[in-house]
Biotite code that builds the C-alpha atoms (Angstrom):
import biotite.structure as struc

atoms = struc.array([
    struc.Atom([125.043, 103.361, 117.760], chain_id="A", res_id=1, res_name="UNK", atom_name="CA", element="C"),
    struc.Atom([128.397, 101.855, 117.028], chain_id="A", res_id=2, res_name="UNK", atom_name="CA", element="C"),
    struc.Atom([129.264, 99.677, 114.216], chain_id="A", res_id=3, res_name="UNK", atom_name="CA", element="C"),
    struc.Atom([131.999, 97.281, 114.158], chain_id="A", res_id=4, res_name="UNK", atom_name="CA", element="C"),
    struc.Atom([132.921, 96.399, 110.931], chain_id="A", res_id=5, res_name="UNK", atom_name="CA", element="C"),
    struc.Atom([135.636, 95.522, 107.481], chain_id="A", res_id=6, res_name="UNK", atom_name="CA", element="C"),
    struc.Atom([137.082, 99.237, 107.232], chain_id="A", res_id=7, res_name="UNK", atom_name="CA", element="C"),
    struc.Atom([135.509, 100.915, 103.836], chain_id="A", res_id=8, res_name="UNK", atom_name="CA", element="C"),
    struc.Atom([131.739, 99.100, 104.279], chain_id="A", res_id=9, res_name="UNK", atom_name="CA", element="C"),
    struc.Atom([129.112, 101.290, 103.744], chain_id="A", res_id=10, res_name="UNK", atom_name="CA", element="C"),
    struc.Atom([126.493, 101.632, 106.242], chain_id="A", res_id=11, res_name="UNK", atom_name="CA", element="C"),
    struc.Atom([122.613, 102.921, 106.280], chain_id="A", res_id=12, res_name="UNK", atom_name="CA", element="C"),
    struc.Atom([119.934, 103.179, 108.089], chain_id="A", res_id=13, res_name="UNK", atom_name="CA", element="C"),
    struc.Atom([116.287, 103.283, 107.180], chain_id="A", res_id=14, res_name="UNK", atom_name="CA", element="C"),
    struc.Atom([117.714, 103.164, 103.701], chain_id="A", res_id=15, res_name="UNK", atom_name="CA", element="C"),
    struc.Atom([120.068, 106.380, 104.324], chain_id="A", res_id=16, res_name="UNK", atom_name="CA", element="C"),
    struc.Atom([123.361, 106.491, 104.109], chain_id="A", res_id=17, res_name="UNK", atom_name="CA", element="C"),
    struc.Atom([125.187, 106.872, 107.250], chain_id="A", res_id=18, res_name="UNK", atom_name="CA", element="C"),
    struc.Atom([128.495, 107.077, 106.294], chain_id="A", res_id=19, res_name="UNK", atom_name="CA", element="C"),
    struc.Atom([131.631, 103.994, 105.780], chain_id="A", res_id=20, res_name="UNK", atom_name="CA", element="C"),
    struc.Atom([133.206, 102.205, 108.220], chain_id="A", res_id=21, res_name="UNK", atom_name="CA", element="C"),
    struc.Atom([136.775, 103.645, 109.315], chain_id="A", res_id=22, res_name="UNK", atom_name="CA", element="C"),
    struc.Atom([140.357, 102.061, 108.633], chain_id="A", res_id=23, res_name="UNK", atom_name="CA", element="C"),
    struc.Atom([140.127, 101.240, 112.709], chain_id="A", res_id=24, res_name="UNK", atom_name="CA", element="C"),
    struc.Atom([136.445, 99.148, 112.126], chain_id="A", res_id=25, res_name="UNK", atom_name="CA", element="C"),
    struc.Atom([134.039, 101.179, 113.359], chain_id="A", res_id=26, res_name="UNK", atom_name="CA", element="C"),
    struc.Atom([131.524, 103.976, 112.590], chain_id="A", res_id=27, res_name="UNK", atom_name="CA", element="C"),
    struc.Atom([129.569, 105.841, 115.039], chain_id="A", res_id=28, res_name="UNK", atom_name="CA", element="C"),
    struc.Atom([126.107, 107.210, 114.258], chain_id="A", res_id=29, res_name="UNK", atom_name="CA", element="C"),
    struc.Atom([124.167, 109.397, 116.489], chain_id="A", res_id=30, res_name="UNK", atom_name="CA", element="C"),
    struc.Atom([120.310, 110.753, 116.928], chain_id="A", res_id=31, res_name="UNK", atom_name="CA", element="C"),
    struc.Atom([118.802, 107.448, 116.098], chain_id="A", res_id=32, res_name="UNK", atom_name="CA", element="C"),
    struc.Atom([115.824, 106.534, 118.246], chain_id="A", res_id=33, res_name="UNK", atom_name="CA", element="C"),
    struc.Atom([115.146, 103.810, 120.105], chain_id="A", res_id=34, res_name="UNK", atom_name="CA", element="C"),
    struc.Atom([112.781, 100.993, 118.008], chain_id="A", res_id=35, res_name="UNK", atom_name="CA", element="C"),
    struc.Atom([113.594, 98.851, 114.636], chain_id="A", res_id=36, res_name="UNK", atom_name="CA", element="C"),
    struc.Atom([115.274, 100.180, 112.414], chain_id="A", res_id=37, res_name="UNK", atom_name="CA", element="C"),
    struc.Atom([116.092, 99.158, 108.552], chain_id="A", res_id=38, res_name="UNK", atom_name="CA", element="C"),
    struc.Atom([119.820, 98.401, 108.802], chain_id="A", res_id=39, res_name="UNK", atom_name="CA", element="C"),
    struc.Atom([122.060, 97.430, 105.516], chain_id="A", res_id=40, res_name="UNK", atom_name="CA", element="C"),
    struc.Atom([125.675, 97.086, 104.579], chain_id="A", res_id=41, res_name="UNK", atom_name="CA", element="C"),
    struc.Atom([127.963, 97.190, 101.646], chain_id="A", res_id=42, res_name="UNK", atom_name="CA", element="C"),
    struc.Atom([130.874, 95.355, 101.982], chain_id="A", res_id=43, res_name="UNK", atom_name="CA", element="C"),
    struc.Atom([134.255, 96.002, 99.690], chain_id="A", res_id=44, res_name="UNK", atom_name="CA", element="C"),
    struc.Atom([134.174, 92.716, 98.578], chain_id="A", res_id=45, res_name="UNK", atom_name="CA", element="C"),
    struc.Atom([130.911, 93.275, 96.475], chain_id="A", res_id=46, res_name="UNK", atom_name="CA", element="C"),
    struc.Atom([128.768, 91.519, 99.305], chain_id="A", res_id=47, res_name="UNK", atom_name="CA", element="C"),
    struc.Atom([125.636, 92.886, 100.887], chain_id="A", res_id=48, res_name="UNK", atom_name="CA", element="C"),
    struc.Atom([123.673, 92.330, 104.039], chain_id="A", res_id=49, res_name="UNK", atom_name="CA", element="C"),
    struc.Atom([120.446, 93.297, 104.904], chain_id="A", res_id=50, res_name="UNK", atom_name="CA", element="C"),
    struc.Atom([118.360, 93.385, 107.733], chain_id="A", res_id=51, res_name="UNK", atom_name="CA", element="C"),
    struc.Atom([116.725, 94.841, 110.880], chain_id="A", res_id=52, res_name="UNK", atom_name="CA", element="C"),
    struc.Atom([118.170, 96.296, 114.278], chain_id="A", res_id=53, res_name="UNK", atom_name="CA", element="C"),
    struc.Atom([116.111, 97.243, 117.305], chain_id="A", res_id=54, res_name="UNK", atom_name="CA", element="C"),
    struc.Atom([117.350, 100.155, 119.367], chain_id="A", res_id=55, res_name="UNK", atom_name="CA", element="C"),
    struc.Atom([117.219, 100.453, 122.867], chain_id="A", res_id=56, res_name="UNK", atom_name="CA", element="C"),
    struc.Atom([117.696, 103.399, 125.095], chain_id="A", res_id=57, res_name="UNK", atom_name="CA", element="C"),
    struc.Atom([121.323, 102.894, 125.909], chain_id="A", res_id=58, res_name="UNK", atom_name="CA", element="C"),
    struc.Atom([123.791, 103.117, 123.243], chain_id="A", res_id=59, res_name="UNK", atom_name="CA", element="C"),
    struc.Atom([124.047, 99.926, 120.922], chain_id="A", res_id=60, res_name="UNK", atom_name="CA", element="C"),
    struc.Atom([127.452, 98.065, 119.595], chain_id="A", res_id=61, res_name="UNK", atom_name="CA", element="C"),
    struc.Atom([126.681, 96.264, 116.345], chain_id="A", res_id=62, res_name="UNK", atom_name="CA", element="C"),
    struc.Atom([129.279, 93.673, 114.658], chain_id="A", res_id=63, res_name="UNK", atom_name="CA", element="C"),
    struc.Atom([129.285, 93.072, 110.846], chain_id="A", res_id=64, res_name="UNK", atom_name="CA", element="C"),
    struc.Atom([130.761, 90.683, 108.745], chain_id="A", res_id=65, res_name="UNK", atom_name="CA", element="C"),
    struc.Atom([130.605, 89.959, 104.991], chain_id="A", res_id=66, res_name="UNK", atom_name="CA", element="C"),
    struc.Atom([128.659, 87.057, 104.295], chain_id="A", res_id=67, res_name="UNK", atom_name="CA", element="C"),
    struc.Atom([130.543, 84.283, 102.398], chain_id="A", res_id=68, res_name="UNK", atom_name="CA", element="C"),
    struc.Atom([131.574, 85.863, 98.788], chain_id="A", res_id=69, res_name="UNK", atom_name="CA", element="C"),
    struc.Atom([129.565, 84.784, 95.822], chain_id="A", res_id=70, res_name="UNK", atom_name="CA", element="C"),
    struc.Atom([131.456, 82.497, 93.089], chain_id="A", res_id=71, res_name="UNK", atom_name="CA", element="C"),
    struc.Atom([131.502, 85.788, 91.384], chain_id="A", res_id=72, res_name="UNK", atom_name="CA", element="C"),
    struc.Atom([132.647, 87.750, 93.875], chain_id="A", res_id=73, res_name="UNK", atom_name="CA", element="C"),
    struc.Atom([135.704, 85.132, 94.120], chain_id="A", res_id=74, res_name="UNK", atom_name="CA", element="C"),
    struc.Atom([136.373, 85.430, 90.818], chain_id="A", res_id=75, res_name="UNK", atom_name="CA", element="C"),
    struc.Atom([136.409, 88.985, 90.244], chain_id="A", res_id=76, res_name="UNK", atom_name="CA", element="C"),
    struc.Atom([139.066, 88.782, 93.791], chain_id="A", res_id=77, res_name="UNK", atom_name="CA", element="C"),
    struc.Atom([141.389, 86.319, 91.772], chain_id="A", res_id=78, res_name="UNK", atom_name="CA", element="C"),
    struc.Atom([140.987, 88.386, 88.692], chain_id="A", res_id=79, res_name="UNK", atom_name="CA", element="C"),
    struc.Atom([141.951, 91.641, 90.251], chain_id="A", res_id=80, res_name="UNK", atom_name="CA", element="C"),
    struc.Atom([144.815, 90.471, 91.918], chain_id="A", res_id=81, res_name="UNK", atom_name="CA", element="C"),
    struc.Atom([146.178, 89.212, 88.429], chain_id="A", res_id=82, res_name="UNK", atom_name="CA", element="C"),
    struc.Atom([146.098, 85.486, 89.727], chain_id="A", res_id=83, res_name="UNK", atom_name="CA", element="C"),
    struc.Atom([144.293, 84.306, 85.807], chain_id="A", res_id=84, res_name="UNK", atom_name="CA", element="C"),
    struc.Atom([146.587, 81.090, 84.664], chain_id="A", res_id=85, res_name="UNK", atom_name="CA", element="C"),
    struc.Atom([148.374, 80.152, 88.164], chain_id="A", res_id=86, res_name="UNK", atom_name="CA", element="C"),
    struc.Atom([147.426, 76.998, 90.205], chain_id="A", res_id=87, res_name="UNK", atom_name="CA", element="C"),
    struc.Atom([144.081, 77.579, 91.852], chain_id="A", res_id=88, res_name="UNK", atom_name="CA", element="C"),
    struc.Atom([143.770, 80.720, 89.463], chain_id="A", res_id=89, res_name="UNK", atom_name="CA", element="C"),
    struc.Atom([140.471, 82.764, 87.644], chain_id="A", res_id=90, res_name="UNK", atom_name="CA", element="C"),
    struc.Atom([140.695, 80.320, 85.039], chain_id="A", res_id=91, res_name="UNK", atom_name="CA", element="C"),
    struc.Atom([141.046, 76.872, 87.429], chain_id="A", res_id=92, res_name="UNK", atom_name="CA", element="C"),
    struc.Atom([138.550, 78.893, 89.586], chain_id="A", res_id=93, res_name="UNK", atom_name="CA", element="C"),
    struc.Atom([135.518, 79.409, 86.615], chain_id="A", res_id=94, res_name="UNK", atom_name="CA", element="C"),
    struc.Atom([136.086, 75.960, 85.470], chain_id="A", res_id=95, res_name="UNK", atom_name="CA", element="C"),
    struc.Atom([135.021, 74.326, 88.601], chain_id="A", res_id=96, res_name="UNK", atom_name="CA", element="C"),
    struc.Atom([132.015, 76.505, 89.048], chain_id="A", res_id=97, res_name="UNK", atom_name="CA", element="C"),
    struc.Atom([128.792, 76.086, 88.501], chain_id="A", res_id=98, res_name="UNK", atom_name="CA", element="C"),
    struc.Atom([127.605, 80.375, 88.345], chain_id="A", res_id=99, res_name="UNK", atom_name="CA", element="C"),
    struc.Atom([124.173, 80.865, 89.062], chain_id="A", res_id=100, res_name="UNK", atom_name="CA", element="C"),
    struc.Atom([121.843, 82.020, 85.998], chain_id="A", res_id=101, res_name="UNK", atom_name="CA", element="C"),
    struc.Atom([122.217, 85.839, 86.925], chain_id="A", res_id=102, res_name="UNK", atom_name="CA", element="C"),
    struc.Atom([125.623, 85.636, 87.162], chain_id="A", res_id=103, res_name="UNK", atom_name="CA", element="C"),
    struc.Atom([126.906, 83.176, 84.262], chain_id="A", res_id=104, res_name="UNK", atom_name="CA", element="C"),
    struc.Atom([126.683, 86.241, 81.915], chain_id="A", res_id=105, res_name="UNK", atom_name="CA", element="C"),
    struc.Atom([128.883, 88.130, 84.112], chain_id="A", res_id=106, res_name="UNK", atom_name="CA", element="C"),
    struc.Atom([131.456, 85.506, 85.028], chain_id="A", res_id=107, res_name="UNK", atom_name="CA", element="C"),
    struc.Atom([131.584, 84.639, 81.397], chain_id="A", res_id=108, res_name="UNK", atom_name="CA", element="C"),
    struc.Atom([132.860, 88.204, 80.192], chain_id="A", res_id=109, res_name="UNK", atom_name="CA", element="C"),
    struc.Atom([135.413, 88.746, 83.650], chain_id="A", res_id=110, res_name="UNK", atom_name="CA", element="C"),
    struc.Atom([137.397, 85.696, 82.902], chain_id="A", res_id=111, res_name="UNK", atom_name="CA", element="C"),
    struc.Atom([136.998, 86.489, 79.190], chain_id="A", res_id=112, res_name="UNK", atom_name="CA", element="C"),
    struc.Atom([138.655, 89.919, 79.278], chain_id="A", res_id=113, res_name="UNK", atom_name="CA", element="C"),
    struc.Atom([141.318, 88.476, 81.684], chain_id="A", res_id=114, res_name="UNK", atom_name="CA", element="C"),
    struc.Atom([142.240, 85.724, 79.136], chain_id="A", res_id=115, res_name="UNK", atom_name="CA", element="C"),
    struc.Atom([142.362, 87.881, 76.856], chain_id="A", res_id=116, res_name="UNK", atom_name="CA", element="C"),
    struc.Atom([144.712, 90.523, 78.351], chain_id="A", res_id=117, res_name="UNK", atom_name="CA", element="C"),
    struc.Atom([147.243, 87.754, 79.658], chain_id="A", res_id=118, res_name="UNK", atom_name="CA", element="C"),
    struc.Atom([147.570, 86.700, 76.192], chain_id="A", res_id=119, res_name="UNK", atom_name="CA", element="C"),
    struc.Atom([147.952, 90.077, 74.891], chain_id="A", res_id=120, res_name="UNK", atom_name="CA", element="C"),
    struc.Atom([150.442, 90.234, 77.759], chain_id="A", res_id=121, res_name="UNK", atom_name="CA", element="C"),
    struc.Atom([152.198, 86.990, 76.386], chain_id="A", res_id=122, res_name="UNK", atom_name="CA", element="C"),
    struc.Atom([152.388, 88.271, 73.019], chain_id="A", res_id=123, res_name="UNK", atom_name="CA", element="C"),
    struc.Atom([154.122, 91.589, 73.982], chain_id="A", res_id=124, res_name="UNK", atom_name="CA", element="C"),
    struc.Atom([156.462, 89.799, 76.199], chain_id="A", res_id=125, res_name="UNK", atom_name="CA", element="C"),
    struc.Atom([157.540, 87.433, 73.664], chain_id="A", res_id=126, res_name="UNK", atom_name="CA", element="C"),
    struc.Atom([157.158, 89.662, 70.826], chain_id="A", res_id=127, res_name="UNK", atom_name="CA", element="C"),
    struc.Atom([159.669, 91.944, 72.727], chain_id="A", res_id=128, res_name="UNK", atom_name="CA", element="C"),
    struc.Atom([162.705, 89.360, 73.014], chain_id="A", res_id=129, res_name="UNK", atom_name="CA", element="C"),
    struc.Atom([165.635, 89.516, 70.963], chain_id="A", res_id=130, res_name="UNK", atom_name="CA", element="C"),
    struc.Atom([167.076, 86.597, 68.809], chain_id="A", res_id=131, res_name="UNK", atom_name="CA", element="C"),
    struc.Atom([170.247, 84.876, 70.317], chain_id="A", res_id=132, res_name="UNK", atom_name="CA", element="C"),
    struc.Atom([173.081, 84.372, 68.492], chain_id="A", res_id=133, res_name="UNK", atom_name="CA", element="C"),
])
């Protein structure tokens, strides 16, 4: 079986890992037998997918893609790339969502610690400049 797929997703079968997709999208696995088979993915961008594939006896081609990101997933994107205060940042980002009970918790604390380092950030930054004369 091929699987076409984001580079860096992890793939198993019949809950074993098979190995991660390459930088060129795909991932070839051999000696699997024709019939269903437990298939699941883990994306890079925190995502999952679950599911079922039935084998044939010719060689299958399978196509993955990362189902829409979670509000949390989002956030922890715009986080990460240091977007916190800017337009359309973490912070504009949290404030319009509404975080499901699981992950309130969790969004709570990621755009907490980034709020927190960007004002540490601030502080050094203008703690740092010198007096003009």
């Amino acid at each position: 079986m091929e699987v076409f797929g984001p580079a860096s997703s992890s793939v198993y079968i019949d809950q074993i890992f098979r190995g991660k997709i390459r930088s060129a999208g795909t991932l070839r696995i051999d000696a699997l037998l024709p019939g269903p088979h437990g298939f699941s993915a883990d994306f890079p961008d925190g995502t999952a997918l679950d599911g079922t594939v039935t084998l044939g006896v010719l060689p299958a081609r399978v196509t993955i893609a990362s189902p829409a990101s979670s509000p949390l997933a989002q956030l922890r994107e715009r986080v990460k790339a240091g977007q916190i205060l800017e337009a359309n940042g973490a912070w504009d980002f949290y404030r319009r969502q509404q975080f499901p009970g699981s992950s309130q918790v969790a969004a709570a604390a990621l755009i907490g610690g980034a709020l927190k380092r960007s004002a540490r950030l601030a502080w050094r930054t203008t703690s740092s400049l010198q007096p003009l004369d």
